[in-house]
Every structure is written in structure tokens, then in C-alpha cells.
N, C-alpha and C positions, 0 to 999 in steps of 0.2 A: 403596231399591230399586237393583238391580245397571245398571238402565237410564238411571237419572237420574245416576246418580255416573259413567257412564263418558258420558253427556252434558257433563256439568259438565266433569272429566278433557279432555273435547275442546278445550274453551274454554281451558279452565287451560294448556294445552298450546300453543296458538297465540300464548295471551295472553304465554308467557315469549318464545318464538321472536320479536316482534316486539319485546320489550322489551331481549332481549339484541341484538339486531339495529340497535336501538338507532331501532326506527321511530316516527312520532309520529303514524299513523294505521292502522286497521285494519278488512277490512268482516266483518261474517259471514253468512251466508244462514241461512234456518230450519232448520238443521241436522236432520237425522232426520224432519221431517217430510210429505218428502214420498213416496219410495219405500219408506222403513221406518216408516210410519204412526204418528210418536212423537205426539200428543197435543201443537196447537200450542199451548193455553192453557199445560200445563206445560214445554214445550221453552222459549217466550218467558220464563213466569218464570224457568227456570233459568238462562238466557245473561243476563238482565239479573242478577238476584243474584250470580251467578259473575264477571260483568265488574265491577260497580261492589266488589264484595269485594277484588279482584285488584286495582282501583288504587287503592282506600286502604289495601291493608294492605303496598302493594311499592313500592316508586321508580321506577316503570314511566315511560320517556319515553312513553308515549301522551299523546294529547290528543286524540281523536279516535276514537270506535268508531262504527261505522256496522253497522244492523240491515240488511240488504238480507232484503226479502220476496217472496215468490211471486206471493200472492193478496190480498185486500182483508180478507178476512178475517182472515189475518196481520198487515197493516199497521194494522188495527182495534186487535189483541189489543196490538199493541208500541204504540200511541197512547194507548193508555188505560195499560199499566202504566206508560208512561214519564211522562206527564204528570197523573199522578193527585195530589194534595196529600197 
């Protein structure tokens, strides 16, 4: 879908700027979800798969990505995908 790849594309985009910038941390908010209604269950999946893809497949100086969220419900959705086994 044309909305999830240029979700993803957002991420991938910042995730270079910070890495050629040479910075070692980065935050993102729930991008798209809140005045353009993206669906926060698939927005979280995509920023986590699109973040953790980006620094194992690049020499990314990150060490540090930070989810900033809205609501609790947000913060729910990234608590469970993040620390699910």
C-alpha cells in the first residue's frame, strides 16, 4: 500500500539524515497518526520494522531511537510490540 511505503520512506529518510550527521540518538512521534488518521497498530508496526531493519542492515552511528507517543493507547501499542518475546 502507497501509505505504508511512504510511512516507512519517512522513517528511512530521517533514519539516513541522522546517521550521515553522524548522531547517536533519535526520537520519533506516531507519525500520521494523529491529524491524518494512519491506523496506530500499523503505523507502530511500521516505524519499529523500518527502524530495527535500518540499523542492522547499515553502519548507522545510532544507538538510541526513542518512540515518543501521544496517547496511552499508543504507548500500549509500542509496549507490547517492543517487548513481546
Amino acid at each position: 500500500d502507497k501509505d505504508c511505503e511512504d510511512l516507512a520512506n519517512s522513517y528511512k529518510s530521517c533514519l539516513d539524515i541522522a546517521t550521515y550527521n553522524k548522531l547517536e540518538s533519535i526520537a520519533f512521534c506516531s507519525i500520521s497518526t494523529g491529524a491524518f488518521n494512519f491506523p496506530q497498530d500499523l503505523a507502530a508496526e511500521i516505524a519499529i520494522e523500518t527502524v530495527d531493519e535500518y540499523l542492522k542492515s547499515t553502519k548507522s552511528t545510532l544507538k538510541y531511537v526513542i518512540f515518543n507517543v501521544f496517547t496511552d493507547k499508543d504507548y500500549l501499542i509500542y509496549k507490547k510490540l517492543l517487548c513481546e518475546d
